[in-house]
N, C-alpha and C positions, 0 to 999 in steps of 0.2 A: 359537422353538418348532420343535420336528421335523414336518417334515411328515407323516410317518409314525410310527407306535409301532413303536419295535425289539421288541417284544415279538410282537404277531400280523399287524403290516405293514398293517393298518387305514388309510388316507389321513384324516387329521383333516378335512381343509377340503374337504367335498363340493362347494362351488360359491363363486363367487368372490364375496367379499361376505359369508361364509357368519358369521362370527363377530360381524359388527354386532350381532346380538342378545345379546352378550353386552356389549353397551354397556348395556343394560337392565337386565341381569343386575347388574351392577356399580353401576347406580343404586340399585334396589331395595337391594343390600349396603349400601350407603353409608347408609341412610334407617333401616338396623338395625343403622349403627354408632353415627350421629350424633344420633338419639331421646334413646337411654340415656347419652348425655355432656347433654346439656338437661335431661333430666328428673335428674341428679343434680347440674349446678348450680345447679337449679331449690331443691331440696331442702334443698343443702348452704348454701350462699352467694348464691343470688338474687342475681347480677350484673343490671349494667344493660344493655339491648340490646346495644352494643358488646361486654361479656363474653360473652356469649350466643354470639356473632358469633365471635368470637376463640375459643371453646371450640370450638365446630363445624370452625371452621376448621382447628383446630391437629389434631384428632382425626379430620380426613379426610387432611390433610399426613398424619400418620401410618402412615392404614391404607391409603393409595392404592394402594402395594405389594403386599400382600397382596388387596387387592379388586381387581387388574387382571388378578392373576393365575388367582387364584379362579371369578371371573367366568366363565373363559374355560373352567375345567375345568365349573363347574356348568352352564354352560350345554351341554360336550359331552353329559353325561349326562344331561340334562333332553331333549334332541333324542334321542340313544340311545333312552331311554323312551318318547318318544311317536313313534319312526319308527325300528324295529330295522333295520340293517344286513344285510344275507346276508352270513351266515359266508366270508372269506379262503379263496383255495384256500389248502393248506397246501403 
């Protein structure tokens, strides 16, 4: 990740440590990937625990990529909203 946006030169990581909260961010993701793969084996084919277990599994493996990286952007803008920056000199 850059530590700056080439765009308006903004420093992404206000303090050190600063993205831990997007380990939460990326839980929370995870709990709105891996609900709706349960509730549609639930539906579909009603596996036994192990299935269950194995769905979940297979369907976080998948999305880990994308929720690590996500995480990281929602939570920038999650902070943005609730504690605006003072505009860049230019």
């Amino acid at each position: 990740m850059h530590r700056t946006c080439g765009h308006c030169g903004i420093v992404f990581e206000r303090e050190r440590g600063y993205f831990m909260m997007s380990v939460f961010v990326g839980y929370v993701m995870s709990f709105f990937v891996v609900i709706p793969v349960l509730v549609g084996l639930y539906v579909t084919i009603r596996p036994s625990m192990n299935g269950y277990l194995i769905g979940a599994i297979v369907a976080l493996v998948l999305a880990i990529p994308l929720i690590f990286h996500y995480a990281r952007v929602v939570w920038l803008h999650l902070d943005e909203l609730m504690d605006p920056r003072p505009n860049p000199p230019a």
